[in-house]
C-alpha positions as CSV (number, residue, x, y, z in Angstrom):
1,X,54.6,75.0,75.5
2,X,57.2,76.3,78.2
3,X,60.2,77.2,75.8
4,X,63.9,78.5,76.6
5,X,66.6,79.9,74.4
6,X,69.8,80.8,75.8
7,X,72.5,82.1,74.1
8,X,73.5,85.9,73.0
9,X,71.4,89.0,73.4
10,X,72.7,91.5,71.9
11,X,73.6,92.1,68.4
12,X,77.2,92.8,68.3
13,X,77.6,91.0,64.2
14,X,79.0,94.3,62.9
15,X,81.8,93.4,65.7
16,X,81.8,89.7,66.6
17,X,80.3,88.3,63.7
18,X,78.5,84.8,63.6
19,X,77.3,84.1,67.1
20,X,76.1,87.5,67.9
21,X,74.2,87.7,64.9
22,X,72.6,84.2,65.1
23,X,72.0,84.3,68.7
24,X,70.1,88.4,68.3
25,X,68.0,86.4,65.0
26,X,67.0,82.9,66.7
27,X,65.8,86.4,69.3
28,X,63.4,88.1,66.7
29,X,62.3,84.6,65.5
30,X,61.0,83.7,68.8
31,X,59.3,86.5,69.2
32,X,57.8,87.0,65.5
33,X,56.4,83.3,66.3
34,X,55.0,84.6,69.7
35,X,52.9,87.0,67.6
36,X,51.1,83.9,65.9
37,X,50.9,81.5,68.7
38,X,49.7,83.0,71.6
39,X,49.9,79.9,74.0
40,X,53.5,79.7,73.0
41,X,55.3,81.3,76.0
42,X,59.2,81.8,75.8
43,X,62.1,83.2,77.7
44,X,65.6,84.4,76.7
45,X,68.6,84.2,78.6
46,X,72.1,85.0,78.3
47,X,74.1,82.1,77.7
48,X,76.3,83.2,80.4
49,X,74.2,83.3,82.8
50,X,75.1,86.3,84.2
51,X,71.5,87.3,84.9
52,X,69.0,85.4,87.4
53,X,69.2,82.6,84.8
54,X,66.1,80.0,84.4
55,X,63.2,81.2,86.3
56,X,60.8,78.2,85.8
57,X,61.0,74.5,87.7
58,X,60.1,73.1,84.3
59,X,60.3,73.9,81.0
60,X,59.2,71.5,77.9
61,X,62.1,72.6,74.9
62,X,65.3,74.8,74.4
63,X,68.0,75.9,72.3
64,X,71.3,76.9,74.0
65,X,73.5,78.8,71.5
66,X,77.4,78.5,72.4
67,X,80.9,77.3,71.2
68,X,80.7,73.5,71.9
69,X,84.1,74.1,73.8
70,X,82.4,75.8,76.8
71,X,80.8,72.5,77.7
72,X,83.7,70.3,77.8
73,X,86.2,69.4,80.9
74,X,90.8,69.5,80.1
75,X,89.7,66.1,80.1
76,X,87.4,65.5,77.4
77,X,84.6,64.9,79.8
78,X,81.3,66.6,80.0
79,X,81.0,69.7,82.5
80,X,78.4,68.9,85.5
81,X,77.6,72.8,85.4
82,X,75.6,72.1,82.8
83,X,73.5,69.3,83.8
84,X,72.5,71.2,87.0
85,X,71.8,74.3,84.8
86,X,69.6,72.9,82.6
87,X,67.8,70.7,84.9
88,X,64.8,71.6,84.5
89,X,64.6,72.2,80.7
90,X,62.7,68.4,79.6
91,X,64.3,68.9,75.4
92,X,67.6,70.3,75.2
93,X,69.2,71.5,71.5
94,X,72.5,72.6,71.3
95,X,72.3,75.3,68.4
96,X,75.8,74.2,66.5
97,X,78.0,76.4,64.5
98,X,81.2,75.7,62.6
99,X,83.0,76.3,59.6
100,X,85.4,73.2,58.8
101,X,85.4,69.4,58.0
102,X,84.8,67.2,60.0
103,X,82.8,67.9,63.0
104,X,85.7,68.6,65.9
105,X,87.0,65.5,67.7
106,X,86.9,66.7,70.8
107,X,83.0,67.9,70.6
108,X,82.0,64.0,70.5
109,X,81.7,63.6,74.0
110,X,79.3,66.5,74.4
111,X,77.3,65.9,70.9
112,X,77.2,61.8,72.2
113,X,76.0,63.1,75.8
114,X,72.3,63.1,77.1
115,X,73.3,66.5,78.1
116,X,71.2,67.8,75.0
117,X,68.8,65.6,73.2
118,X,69.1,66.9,69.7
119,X,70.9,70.3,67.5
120,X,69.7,73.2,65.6
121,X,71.9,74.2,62.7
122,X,71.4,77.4,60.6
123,X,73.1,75.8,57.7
124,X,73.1,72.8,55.6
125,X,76.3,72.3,55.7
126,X,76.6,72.4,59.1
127,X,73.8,69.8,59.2
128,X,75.4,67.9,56.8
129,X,78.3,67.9,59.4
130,X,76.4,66.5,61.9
131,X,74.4,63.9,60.4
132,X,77.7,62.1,58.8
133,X,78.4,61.6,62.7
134,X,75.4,59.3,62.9
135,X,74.5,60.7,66.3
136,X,71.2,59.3,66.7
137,X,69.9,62.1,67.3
138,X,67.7,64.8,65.8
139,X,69.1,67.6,63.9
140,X,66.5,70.3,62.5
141,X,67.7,73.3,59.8
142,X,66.8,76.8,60.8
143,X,67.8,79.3,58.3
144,X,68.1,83.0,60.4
145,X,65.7,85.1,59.3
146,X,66.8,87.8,56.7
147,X,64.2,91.0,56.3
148,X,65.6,92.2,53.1
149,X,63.4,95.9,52.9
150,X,65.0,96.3,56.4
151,X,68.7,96.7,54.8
152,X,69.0,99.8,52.4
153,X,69.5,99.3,48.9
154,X,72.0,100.8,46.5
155,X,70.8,103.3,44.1
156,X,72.1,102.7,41.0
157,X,71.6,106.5,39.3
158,X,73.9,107.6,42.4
159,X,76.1,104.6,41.0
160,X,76.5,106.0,37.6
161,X,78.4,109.0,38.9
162,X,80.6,106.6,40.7
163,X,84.4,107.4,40.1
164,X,86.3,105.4,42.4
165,X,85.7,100.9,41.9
166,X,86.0,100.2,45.5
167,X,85.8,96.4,46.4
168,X,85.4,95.7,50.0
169,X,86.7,92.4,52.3
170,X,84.8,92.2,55.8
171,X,86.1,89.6,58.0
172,X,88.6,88.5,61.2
173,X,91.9,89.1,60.2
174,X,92.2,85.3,59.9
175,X,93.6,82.7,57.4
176,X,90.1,81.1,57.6
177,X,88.5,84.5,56.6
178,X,91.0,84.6,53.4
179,X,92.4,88.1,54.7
180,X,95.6,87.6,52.7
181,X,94.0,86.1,49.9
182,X,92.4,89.3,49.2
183,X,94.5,91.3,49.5
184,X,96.7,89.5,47.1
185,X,94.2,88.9,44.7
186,X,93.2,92.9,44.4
187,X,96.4,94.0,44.4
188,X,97.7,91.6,41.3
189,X,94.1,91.6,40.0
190,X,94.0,95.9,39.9
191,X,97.0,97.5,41.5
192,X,98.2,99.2,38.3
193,X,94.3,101.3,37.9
194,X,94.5,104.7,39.7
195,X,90.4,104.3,39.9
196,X,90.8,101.1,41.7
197,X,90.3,101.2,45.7
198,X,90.8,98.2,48.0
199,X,89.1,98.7,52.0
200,X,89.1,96.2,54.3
201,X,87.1,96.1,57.6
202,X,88.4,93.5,59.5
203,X,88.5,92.8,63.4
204,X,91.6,91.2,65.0
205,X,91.8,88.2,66.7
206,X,95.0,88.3,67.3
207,X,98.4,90.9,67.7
208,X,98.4,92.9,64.6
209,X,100.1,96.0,65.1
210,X,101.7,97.7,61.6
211,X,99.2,96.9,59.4
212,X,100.9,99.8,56.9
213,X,103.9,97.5,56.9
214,X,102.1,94.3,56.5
215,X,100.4,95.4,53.8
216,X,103.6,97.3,51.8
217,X,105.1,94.3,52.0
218,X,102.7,91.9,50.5
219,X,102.6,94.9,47.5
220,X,106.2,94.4,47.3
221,X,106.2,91.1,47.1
222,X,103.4,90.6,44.6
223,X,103.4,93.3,42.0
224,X,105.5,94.8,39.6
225,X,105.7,98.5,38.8
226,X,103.8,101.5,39.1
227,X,101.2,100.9,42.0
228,X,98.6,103.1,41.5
229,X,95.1,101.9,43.7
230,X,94.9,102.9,47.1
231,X,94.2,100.5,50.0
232,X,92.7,101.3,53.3
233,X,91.8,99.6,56.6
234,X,89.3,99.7,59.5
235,X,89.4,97.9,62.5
236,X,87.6,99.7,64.7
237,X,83.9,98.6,66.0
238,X,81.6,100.0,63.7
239,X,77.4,99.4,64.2
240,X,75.1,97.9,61.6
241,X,73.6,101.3,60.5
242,X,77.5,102.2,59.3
243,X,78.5,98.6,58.5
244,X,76.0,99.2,56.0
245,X,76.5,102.6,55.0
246,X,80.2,101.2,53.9
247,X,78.2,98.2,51.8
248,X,76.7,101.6,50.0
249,X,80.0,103.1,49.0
250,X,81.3,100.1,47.7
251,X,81.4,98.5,44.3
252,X,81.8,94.9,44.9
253,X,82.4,92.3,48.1
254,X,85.6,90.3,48.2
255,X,84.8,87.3,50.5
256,X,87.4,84.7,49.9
257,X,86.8,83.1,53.2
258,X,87.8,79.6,53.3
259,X,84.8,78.4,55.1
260,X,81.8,79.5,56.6
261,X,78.8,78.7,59.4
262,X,76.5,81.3,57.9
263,X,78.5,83.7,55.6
264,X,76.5,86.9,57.1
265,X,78.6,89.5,55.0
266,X,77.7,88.1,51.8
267,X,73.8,88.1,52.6
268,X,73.5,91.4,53.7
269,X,75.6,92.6,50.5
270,X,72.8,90.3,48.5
271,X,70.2,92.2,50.4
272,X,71.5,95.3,49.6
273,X,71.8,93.9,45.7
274,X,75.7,94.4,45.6
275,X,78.0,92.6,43.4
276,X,79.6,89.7,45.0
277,X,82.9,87.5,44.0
278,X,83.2,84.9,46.7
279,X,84.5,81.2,47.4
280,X,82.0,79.5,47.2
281,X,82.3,76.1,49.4
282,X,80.7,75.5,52.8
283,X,77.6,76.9,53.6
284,X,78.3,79.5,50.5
285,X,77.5,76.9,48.3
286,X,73.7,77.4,49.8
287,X,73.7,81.0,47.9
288,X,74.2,80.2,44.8
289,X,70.7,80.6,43.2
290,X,72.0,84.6,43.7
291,X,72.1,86.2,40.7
292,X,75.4,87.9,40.8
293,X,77.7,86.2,43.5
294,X,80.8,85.0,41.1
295,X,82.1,82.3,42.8
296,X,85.7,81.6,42.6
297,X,87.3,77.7,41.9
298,X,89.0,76.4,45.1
299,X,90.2,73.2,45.9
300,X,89.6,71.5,49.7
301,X,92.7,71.0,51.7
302,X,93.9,71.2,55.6
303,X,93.2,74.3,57.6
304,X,96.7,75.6,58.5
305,X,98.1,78.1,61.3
306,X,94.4,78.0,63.0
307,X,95.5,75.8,66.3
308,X,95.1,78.4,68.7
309,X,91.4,79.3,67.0
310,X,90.3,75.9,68.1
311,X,90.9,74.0,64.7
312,X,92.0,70.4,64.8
313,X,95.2,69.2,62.5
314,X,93.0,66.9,60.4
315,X,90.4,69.9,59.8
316,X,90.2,71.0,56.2
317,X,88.7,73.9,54.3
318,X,88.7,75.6,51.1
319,X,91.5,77.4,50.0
320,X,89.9,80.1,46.5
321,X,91.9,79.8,43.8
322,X,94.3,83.3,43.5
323,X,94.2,83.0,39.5
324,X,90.2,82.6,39.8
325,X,89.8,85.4,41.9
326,X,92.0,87.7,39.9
327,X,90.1,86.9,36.9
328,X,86.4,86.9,38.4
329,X,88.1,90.8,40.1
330,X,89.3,91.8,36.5
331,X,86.2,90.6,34.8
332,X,83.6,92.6,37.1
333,X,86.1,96.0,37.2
334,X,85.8,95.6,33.1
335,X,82.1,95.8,33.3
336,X,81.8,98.5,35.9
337,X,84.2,100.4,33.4
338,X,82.4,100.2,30.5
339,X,78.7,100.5,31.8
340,X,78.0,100.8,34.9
341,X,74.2,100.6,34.6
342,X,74.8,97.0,33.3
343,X,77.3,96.4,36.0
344,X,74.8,96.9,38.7
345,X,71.2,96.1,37.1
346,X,73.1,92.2,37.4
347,X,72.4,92.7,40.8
348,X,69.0,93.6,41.5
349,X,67.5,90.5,42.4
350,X,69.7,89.6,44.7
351,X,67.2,90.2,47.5
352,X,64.4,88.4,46.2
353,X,66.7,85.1,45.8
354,X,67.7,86.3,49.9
355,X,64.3,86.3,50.5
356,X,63.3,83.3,49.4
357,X,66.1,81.4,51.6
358,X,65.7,83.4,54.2
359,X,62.5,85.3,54.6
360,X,60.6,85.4,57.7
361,X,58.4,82.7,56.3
362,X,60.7,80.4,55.7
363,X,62.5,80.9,59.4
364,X,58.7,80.9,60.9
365,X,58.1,77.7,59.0
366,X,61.8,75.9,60.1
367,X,60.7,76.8,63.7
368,X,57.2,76.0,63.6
369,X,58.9,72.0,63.3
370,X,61.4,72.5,65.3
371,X,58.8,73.5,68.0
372,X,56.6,70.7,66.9
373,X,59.0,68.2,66.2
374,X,58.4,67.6,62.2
């Protein structure tokens, strides 16, 4: 077996998020495979092709990791880079990623082409997506593969002595990511506790200058008195190693994103056996076997002020209910306050439920039929 994947390298999740992350994983699964099949024999290459690109005449099976947009023509039409790129590659798989309903529009062309003869998902909801396309084509599920001893875990006597209930909301500055609905939901939910902290490490996609304004006036215009928690922001690139270093300082993740591909933030907080409050529709309905991820009602609806992200007008998400999240806040803060032992021991299995969705087993075994075509 001659096998390609080509997609990202390098593993830039604590600044890029999803793709980075997936494409650095499908990387380590490859090789921990390797180790168990020696006549398997791979390559990786960077889905941009920078580099010398494909160095056989012929290879039996790929995956090619990259926004579906990348393919396609002004005009709809399929790109004849890509045929004469992947010429010699016999199976092609398209590794898809998304985080809305439906399945783009303007991806059909490419998804109906022969240009790639199946998909990888790393989600079931993203399969889901593209099996309600009828495609006639298969589509296999490979869960990335999570190494929970790798991430540090919190230490719950250090937690004891903790003075300060920080929550934490990591995501694009997007309305997708539910940057606003965070932010409103902490400050109505705990704005009046002087040993209530809000951070936020977020990455811009787009202009966001005076975020010190921005946020004084969303305090202004939802909260009424004496404000006494402190709020603070980082956008700055951060690595893994202090991505989760500020996991450890904090009490609890806020993830009201509106809809996910993966949902990496609230897996490596479950690793690290943090408390969670999330939304929890799209492929964060997959995690809830976790012991202590709160999910938050929602209701489904269209995904507004995302055009110029790529989002269609008849794509919809999940939009968390603000009264939901204040409570589910409120309701975690109230056990931290009156015993914090409790208030993190509800947490410590959260990486034994990650590894059993995501463990290297599992991600061998998904790949193992992939390769095979189970």
């Amino acid at each position: 077996m001659n096998f390609v994947y080509i997609g990202p390298l390098n593993d830039k999740s604590a600044v890029n998020g999803g793709y980075n992350f997936i494409g650095k994983n499908t990387v380590d699964i490859i090789q921990e495979y390797k180790r168990s099949n020696p006549s398997f024999n791979f390559e990786c290459v960077d889905n941009t092709f920078k580099s010398k690109g494909l160095k056989r005449d012929s290879y039996d099976k790929s995956i090619f990791l990259a926004h579906p947009a990348s393919f396609i023509n002004k005009d709809g039409s399929v790109k004849n880079l890509f045929y004469q790129l992947l010429a010699p590659i016999k199976e092609r798989y398209l590794h898809v990623f998304w985080e809305t309903t439906p399945v783009p529009k303007t991806w059909l062309p490419l998804l109906k082409s022969d240009l790639f003869q199946g998909f990888v998902t790393s989600s079931k909801f993203v399969y889901t997506l593209l099996e309600q396309e009828n495609l006639g084509k298969p589509i296999y599920l490979l869960p990335p593969m999570i190494k929970v001893d790798d991430y540090p875990k919190i230490d719950i006597d250090e937690k004891l002595k903790e003075p300060i209930f920080t929550c934490l909301f990591v995501g694009q500055r997007t309305i997708r990511k539910g940057f606003d609905d965070a932010i409103i939901s902490f400050i109505r939910a705990l704005g009046d506790k002087s040993d209530c902290a809000f951070l936020l490490k977020y990455h811009n996609l787009t202009n966001f200058k005076d975020f010190d304004t921005y946020l004084k006036n969303l305090v202004t215009t939802n909260f009424i008195g004496k404000f006494n928690a402190s709020i603070s922001s980082i956008n700055s690139d951060l690595t893994n190693k202090q991505m989760d270093e500020l996991y450890l300082k904090s009490s609890l993740l806020l993830f009201p994103s509106r809809g996910e591909g993966f949902g990496l933030p609230v897996v490596q907080c479950a690793s690290m056996n943090l408390p969670i409050v999330s939304n929890g529709w799209s492929s964060l309905d997959e995690f809830k076997s976790i012991p202590s991820i709160h999910f938050t009602d929602y209701h489904v609806d269209c995904a507004v002020g995302m055009a110029n992200h790529g989002y269609e007008v008849d794509s919809n998400y999940a939009i968390p209910s603000i009264a939901d999240t204040i409570k589910k806040i409120r309701e975690q803060y109230s056990l931290w306050k009156e015993n914090r032992f409790d208030y993190y021991n509800q947490s410590i299995y959260n990486n034994i439920e990650i590894e059993k969705l995501f463990g290297p087993e599992v991600a061998l075994t998904s790949f193992d039929k992939f390769i095979k075509g189970q």
